[in-house]
C-alpha positions as CSV (number, residue, x, y, z in Angstrom):
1,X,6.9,-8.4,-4.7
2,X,9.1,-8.0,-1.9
3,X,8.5,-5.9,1.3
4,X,11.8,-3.5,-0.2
5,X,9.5,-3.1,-3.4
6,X,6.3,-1.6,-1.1
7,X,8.8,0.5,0.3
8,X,10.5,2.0,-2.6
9,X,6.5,2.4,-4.3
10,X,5.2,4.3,-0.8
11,X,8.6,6.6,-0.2
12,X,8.5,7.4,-4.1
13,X,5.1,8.7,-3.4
14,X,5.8,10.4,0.4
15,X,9.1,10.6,0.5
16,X,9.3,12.3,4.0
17,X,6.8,9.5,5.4
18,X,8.8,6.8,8.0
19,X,6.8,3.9,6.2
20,X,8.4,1.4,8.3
21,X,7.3,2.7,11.3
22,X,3.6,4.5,10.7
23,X,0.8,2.6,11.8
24,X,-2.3,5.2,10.8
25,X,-1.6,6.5,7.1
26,X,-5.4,6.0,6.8
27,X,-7.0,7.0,10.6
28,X,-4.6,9.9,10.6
29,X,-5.1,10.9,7.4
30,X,-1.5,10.5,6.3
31,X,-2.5,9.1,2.9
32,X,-5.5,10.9,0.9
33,X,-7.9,9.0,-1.3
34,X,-5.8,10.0,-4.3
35,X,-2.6,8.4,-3.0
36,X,-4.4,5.3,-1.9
37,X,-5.7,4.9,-6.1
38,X,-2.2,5.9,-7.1
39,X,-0.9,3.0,-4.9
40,X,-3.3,0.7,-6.3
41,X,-2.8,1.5,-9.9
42,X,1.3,1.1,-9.5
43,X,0.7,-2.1,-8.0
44,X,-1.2,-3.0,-11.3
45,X,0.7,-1.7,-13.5
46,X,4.5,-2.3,-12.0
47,X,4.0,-5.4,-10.1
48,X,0.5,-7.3,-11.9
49,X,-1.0,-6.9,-8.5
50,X,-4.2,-6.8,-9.0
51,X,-6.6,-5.5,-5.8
52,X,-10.6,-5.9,-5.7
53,X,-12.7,-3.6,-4.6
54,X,-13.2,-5.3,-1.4
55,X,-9.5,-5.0,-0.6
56,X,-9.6,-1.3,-0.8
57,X,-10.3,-0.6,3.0
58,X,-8.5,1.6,5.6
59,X,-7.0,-1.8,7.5
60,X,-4.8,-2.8,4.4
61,X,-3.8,0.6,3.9
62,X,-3.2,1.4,7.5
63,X,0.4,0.3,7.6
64,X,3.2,-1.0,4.9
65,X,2.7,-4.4,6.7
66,X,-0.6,-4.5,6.7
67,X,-0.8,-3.4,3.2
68,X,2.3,-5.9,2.3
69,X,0.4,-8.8,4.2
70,X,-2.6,-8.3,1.6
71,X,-0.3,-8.5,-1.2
72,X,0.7,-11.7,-0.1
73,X,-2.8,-13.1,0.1
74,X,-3.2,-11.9,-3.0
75,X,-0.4,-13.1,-4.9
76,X,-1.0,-16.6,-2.9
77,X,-4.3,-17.4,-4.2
């Protein structure tokens, strides 16, 4: 998955979010707990990207980076 991919998932989802610049989709309550599941279950289903439970924490969902950066630990294990 590239980092265009994220983006193209996240502004499908919130299309008038700046998701290359937002650093607190989580802290300010940007993103609900629904969008974070729907995010989770397009990775899974689009991209075989599959995250644990003990992924699924405000830091890798703070940020497209951040949350990019965990897909790529993921994908490289």
């Amino acid at each position: 998955m590239t980092f265009q991919q994220l983006l193209i998932l996240l502004r499908d989802l919130h299309p008038d979010i700046d998701f290359t610049a937002e650093e607190g989709l989580i802290d300010r309550k940007i993103l609900t707990s629904f969008d974070v599941v729907s995010i989770v279950a397009e990775l899974s289903e689009t991209y075989d990207v599959e995250l644990r439970a003990v992924d699924i924490v405000p830091e890798n969902f703070n940020s497209a980076w951040a949350l990019f950066a965990l897909i790529e630990r993921i994908e490289n294990e």
